[in-house]
C-alpha positions as CSV (number, residue, x, y, z in Angstrom):
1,X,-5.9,-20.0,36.8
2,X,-3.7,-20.9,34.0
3,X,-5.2,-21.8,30.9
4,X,-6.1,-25.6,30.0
5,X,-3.3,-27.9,28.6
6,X,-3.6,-28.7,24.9
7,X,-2.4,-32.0,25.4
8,X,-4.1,-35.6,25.1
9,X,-5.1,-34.5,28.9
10,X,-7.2,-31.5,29.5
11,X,-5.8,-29.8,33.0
12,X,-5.9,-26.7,34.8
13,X,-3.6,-25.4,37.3
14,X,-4.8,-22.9,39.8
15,X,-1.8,-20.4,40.1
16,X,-2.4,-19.3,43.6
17,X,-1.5,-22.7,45.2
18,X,-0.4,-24.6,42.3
19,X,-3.4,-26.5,42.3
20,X,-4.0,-29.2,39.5
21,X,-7.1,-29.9,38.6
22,X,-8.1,-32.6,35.9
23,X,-10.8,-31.5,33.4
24,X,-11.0,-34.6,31.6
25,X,-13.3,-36.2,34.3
26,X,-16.3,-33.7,33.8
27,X,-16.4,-34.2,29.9
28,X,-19.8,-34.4,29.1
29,X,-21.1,-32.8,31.7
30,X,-20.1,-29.6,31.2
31,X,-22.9,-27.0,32.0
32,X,-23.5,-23.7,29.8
33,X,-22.6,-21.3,32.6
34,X,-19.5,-23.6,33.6
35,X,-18.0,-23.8,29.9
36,X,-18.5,-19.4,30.5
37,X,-17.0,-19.4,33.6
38,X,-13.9,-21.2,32.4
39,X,-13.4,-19.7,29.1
40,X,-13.4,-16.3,31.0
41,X,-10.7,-17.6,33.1
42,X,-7.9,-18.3,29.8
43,X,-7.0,-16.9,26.7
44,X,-7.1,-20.2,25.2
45,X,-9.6,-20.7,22.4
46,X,-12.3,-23.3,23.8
47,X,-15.0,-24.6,22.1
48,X,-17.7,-26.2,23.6
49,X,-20.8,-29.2,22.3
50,X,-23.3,-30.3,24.8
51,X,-21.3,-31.2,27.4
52,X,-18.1,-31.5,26.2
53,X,-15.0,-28.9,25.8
54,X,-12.3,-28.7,23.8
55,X,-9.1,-26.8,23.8
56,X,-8.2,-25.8,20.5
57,X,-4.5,-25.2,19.3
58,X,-2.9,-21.5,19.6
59,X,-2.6,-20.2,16.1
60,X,0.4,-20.1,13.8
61,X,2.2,-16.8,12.7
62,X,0.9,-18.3,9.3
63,X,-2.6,-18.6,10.3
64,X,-2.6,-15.2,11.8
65,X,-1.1,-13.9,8.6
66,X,-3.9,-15.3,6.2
67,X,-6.6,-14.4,8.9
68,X,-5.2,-10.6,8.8
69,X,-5.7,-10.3,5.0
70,X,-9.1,-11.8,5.2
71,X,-10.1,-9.5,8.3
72,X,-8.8,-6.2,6.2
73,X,-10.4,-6.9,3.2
74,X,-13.7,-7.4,5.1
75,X,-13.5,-4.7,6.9
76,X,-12.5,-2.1,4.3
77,X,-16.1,-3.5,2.3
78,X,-18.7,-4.0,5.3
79,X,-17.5,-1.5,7.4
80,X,-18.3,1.9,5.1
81,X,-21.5,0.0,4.6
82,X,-22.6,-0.2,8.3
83,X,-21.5,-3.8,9.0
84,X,-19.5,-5.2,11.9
85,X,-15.9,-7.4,11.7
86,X,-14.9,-9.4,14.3
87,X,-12.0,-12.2,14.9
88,X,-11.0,-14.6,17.4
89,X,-10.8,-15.2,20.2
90,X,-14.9,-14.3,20.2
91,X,-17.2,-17.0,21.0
92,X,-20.4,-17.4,19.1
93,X,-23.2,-19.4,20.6
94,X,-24.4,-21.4,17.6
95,X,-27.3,-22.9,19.7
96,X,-28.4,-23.5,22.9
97,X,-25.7,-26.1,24.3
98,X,-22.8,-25.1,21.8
99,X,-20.5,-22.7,21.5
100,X,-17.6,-22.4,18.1
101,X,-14.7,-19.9,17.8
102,X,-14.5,-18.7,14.4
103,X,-11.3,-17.0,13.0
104,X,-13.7,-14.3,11.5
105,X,-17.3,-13.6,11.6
106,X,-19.7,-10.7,10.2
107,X,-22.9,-8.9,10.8
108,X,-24.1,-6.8,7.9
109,X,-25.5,-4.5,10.1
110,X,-23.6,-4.1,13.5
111,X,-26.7,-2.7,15.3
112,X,-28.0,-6.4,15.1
113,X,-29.2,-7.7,18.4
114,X,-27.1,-10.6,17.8
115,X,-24.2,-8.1,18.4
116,X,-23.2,-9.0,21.6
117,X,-20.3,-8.3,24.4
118,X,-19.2,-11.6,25.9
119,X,-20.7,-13.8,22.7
120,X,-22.5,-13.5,19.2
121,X,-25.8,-14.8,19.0
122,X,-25.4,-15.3,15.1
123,X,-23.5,-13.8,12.5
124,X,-24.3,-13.4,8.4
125,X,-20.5,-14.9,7.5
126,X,-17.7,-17.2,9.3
127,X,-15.2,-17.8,8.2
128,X,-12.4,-20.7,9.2
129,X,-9.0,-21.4,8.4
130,X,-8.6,-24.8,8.1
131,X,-6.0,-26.2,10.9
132,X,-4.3,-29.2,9.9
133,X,-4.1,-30.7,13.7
134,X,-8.0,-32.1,12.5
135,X,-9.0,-30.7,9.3
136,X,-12.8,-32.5,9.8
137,X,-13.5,-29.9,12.4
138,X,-13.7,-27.2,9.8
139,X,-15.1,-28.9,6.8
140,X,-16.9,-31.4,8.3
141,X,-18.0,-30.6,11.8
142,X,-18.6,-26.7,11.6
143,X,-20.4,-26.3,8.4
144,X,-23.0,-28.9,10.3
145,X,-22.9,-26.1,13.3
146,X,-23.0,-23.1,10.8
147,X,-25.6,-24.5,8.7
148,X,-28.1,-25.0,11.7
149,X,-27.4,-22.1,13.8
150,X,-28.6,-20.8,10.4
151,X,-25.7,-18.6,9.1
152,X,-26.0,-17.6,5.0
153,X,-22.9,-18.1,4.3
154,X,-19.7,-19.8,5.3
155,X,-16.0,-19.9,3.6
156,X,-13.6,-22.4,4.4
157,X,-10.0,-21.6,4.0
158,X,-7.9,-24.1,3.7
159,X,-4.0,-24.0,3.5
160,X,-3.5,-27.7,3.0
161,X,-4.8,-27.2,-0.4
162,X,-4.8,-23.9,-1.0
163,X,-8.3,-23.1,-1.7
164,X,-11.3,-20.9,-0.8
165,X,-14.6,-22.8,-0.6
166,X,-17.8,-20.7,-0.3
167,X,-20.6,-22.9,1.2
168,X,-24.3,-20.5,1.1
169,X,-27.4,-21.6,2.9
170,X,-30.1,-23.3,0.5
171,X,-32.7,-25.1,2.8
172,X,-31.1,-25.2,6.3
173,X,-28.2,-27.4,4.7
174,X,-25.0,-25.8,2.7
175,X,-24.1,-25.8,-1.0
176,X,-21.1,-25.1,-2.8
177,X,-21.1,-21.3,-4.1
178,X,-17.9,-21.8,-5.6
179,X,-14.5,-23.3,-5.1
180,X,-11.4,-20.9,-5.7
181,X,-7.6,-21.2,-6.2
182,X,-5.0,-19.5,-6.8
183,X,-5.3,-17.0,-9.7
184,X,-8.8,-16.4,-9.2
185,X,-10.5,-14.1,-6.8
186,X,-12.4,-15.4,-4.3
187,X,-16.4,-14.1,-4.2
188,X,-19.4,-14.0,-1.6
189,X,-22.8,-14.7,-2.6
190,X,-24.0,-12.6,0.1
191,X,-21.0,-9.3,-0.1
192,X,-22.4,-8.2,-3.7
193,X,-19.1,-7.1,-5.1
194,X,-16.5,-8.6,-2.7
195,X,-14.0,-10.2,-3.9
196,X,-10.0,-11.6,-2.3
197,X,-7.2,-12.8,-4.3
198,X,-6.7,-16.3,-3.5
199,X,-3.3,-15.8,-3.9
200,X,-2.6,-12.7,-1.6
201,X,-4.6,-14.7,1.2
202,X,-2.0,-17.7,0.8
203,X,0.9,-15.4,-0.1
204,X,0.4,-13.5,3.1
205,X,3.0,-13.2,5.4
């Protein structure tokens, strides 16, 4: 099968016979095993929330580009220091009934059980560039998600404005760690000693 439209409609087409099939009618019902099935069937990024799918839009060359700098940088800190790097497309299964896509996510130790092949159980970072098709879904929606499937810390990257915002877990809810721009160096409460340029992330090319 093809992979689902990212139009208004959400449709698949079955290559073998050209068969169209309209996914819009089984919103909100939507099993667990059924969102697997289909997301192993595409290389389309899907998200899923009890019930429900959605199709998210392909990355940009732009998005790519900032996610690149942002993957490097983690990986030249956490890996040396027994961690584990990972980027989309990789689902994580933030709780029982919903699955997100993060650009990026991190386990300070990759021998954590939460380590798995077809999806993460959890992760110590995310991190999301902000996509300006529905901005809410990363600072709004996701750090809701983040925050419950219990993830320490969370950094929002956000082209629109060009800042870093690093949300940290107090209390099963997120505060702000620190807002950054450009000149300054983005830091992580949890990465003692890792630091970005805000500028190289946005400059990046």
């Amino acid at each position: 099968m093809t992979a689902p439209a990212s139009t208004g409609q959400l449709r698949m087409v079955r290559a073998a016979d050209s068969l169209d099939i309209d996914l819009d009618a089984l919103q909100g019902l939507w099993s667990e095993e059924q969102y697997l099935a289909l997301a192993r069937q595409t290389n389309r990024l899907i998200e899923f929330t009890d019930g429900v799918i959605e199709v998210l839009p392909m990355p940009t060359r732009k998005h790519q580009a900032i996610s690149l700098v942002l993957v490097l940088a983690l990986l030249a800190f956490v890996r040396p220091r027994g961690g584990a790097v990972f980027y989309a497309p990789l689902r994580l299964r933030v709780r029982p009934g919903a699955f997100r896509e993060p650009d990026i996510m991190l386990l300070c130790d990759a021998r954590d059980p939460r380590n798995q092949n077809e999806f993460w159980l959890g992760a110590d970072l995310v991190v999301e560039i902000v996509s300006p098709d529905h901005p809410e879904r990363d600072t709004v929606e996701k750090p809701r998600d983040y925050a419950q499937a219990g993830i320490p810390e969370y950094w929002i990257v956000n082209p629109i404005n060009e800042t870093i915002t690093v949300l940290a877990l107090e209390h099963d809810v997120y505060s702000t760690f620190g807002v950054f721009r450009r000149s300054e160096q983005a830091v992580s409460r949890l990465l003692d000693g890792f630091a970005v340029s805000v500028d190289a992330v946005f400059d990046a090319e």
